[in-house]
C-alpha positions in Angstrom: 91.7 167.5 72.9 90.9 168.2 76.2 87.8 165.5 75.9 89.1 162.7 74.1 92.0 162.8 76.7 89.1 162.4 79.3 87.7 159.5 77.6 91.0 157.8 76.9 91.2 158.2 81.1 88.2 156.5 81.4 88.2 154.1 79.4 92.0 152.9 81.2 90.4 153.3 84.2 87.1 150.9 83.1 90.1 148.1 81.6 92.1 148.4 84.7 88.8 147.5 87.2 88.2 144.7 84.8 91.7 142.8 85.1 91.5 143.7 88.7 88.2 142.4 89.2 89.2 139.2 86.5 92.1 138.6 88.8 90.4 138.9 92.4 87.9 135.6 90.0 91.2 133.8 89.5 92.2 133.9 93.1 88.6 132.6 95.0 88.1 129.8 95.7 87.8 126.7 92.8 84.3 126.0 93.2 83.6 128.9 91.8 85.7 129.5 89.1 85.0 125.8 87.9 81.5 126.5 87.5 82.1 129.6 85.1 84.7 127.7 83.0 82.8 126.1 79.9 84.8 123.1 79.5 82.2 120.6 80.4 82.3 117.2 79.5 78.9 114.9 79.7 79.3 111.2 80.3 76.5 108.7 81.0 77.1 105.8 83.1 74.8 103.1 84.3 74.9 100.9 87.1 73.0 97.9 87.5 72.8 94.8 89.9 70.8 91.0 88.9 68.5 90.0 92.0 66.4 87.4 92.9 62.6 88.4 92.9 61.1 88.5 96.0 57.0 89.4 95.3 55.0 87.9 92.8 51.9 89.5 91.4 49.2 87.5 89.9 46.6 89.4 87.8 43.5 87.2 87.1 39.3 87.7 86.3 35.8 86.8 86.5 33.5 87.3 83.6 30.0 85.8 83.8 27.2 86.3 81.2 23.5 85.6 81.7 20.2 86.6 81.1 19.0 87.5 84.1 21.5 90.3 86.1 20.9 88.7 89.6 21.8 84.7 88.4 25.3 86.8 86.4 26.1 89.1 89.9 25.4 85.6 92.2 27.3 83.2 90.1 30.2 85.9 90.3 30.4 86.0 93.7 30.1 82.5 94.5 33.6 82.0 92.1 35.1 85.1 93.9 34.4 83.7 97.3 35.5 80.3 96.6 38.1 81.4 94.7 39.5 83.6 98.2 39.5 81.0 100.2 41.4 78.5 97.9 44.1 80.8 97.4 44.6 81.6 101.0 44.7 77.6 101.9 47.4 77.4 99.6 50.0 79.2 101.4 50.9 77.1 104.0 54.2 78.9 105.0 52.1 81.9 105.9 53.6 84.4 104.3 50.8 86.1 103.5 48.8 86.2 100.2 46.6 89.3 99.6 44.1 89.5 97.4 42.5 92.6 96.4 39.4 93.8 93.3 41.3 95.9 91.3 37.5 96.7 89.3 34.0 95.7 89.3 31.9 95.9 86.5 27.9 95.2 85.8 26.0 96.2 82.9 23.9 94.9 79.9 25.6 93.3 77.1 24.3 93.7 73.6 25.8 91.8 70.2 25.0 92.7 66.7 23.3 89.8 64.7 24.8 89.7 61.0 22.8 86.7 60.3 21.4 86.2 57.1 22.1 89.7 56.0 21.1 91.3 59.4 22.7 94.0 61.1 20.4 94.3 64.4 21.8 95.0 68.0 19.9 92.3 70.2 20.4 91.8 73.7 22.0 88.9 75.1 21.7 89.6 78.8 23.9 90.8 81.8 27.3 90.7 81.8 29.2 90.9 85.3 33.3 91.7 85.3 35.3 91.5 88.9 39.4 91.8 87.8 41.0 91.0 91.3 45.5 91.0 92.1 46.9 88.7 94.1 50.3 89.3 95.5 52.3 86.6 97.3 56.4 86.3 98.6 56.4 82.7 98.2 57.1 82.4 94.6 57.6 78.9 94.8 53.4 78.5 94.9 52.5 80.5 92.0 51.7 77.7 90.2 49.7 76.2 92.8 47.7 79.5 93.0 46.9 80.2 89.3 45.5 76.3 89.4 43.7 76.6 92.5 41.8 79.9 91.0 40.7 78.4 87.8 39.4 75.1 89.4 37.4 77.6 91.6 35.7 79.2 88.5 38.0 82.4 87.7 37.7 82.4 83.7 41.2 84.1 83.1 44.8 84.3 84.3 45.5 88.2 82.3 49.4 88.1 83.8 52.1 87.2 86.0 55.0 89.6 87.2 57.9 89.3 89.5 58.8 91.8 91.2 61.3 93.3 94.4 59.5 94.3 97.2 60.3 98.4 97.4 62.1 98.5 100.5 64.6 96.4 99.2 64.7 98.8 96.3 66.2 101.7 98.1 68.5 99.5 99.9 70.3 98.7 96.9 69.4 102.3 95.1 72.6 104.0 96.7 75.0 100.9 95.6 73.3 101.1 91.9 74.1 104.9 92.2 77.7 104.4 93.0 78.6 101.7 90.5 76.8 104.2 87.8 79.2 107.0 89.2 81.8 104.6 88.6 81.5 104.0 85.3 80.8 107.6 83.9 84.2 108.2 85.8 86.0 105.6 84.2 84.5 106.2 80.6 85.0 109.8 80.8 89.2 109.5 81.8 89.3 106.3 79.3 88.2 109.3 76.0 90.6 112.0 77.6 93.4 110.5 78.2 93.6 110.5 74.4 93.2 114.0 74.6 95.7 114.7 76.8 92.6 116.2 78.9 92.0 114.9 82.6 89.0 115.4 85.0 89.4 118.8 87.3 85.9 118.2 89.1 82.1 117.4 88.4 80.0 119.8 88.0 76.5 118.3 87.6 75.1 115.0 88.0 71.7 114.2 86.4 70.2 111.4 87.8 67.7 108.6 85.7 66.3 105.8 86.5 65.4 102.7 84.4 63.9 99.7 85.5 61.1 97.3 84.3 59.9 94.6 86.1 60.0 91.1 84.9 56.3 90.4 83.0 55.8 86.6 81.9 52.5 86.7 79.9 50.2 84.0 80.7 46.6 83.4 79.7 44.8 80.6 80.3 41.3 80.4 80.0 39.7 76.8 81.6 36.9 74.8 79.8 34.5 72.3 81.5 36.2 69.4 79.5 39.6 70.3 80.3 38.4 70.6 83.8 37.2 67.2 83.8 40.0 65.7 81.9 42.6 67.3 83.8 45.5 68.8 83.1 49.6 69.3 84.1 49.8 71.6 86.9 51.2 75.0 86.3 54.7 75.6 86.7 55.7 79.3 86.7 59.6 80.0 87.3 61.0 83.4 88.5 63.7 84.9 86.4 66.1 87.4 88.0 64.9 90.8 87.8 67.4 93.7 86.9 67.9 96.7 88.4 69.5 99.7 87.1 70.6 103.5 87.1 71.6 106.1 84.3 73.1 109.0 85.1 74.3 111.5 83.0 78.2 113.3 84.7 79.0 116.6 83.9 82.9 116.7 84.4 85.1 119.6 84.3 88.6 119.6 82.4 91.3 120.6 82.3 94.8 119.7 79.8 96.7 117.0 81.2 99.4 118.8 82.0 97.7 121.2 84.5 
């Protein structure tokens, strides 16, 4: 008797710490009593903002085959020089257009001959490779440029992409960030107020950016006949470019009536 009256004692004395202890939680301070609750609604909101590009980026090649390696590396690099200075007489508002070899290659090419009924790898000489990106501000000369490299020899224009220089990207960042903030906020009180729930606090914010810059494919490979014939110049036209923030809101509630 004696004994179970002892751990009746103790086990009042364990539930009475408890709803002391529970109660000393209730009265502390919000913060952290709102992170223990479980009520935790998740919203995602995205801000975005349209710009005007303000960098264009112009990838564009050299490939030259012949038999002999030294005529394929000195052929290259007579288009490649002439090619450089070209493109930097173009820009006559200097603002700047930078040119940089993005890869160099040089090595023997080899094609297999299938004619009648052969199947034999013969070599068909040297093959030289320079892939070079130019980057320019003045987008209104892109057109001019892509022209000015293929009349000086460069066999491909691989891609054109307009872009926002990155400086300007974390200007805007912290506006994107608050108009995504906005709009979890707004979604997330727009689904409770039909639940008679409201928003207490947030308790997490998870933070994701999405953005892709604009790419406007363009190819163009020049012949010797359409080189003497002539052809339209190239006109290349910036779209906006659009950038944007998901974020994912973890918001606390509580009933309505609270």
């Amino acid at each position: 008797m004696i004994r179970i009256l002892t751990i009746a004692i103790c086990l009042s004395l364990i539930q009475g710490s408890f709803m002391i202890d529970q109660s000393a939680i209730n009265n502390k301070e919000c913060s952290y009593v709102e992170y223990r609750r479980p009520e935790v609604f998740q919203v995602t909101g995205t801000g975005s903002l349209s710009v005007e590009p303000t960098i264009a980026t112009i990838h564009f090649g050299i490939e030259i085959q012949d038999q002999l390696a030294e005529v394929a590396l000195n052929t290259a690099n007579k288009i490649q020089a002439t090619s450089l200075k070209q493109l930097q007489s173009i820009d006559t508002s200097n603002g700047g257009v930078k040119i940089s070899t993005t890869q160099f290659q040089m090595f023997p090419h080899t094609e297999y001959d299938y004619s009648y009924g052969k199947n034999e790898l013969k070599f068909k000489g040297y093959k030289v490779v320079i892939t070079q990106k130019m980057e320019t501000p003045n987008l209104k000369i892109v057109g001019q440029l892509i022209d000015a490299a293929i009349n000086s020899g460069v066999t491909s224009i691989n891609s054109v992409y307009f872009d926002i220089r990155p400086e300007q990207k974390a200007e805007l960042k912290d506006q994107i960030l608050q108009l995504a903030i906005k709009d979890a906020t707004q979604k997330a009180q727009i689904a409770l107020k039909a639940l008679d729930m409201k928003i207490h606090s947030i308790k997490s914010i998870s933070i994701d950016q999405s953005y892709t810059p604009q790419r406007q494919s363009y190819n163009k490979a020049m012949s010797m006949d359409m080189m003497e014939s002539g052809s339209a110049p190239t006109e290349i036209y910036a779209q906006e470019q659009n950038l944007s923030h998901s974020i994912t809101v973890g918001f606390i509630i509580i009933p309505i009536d609270q």
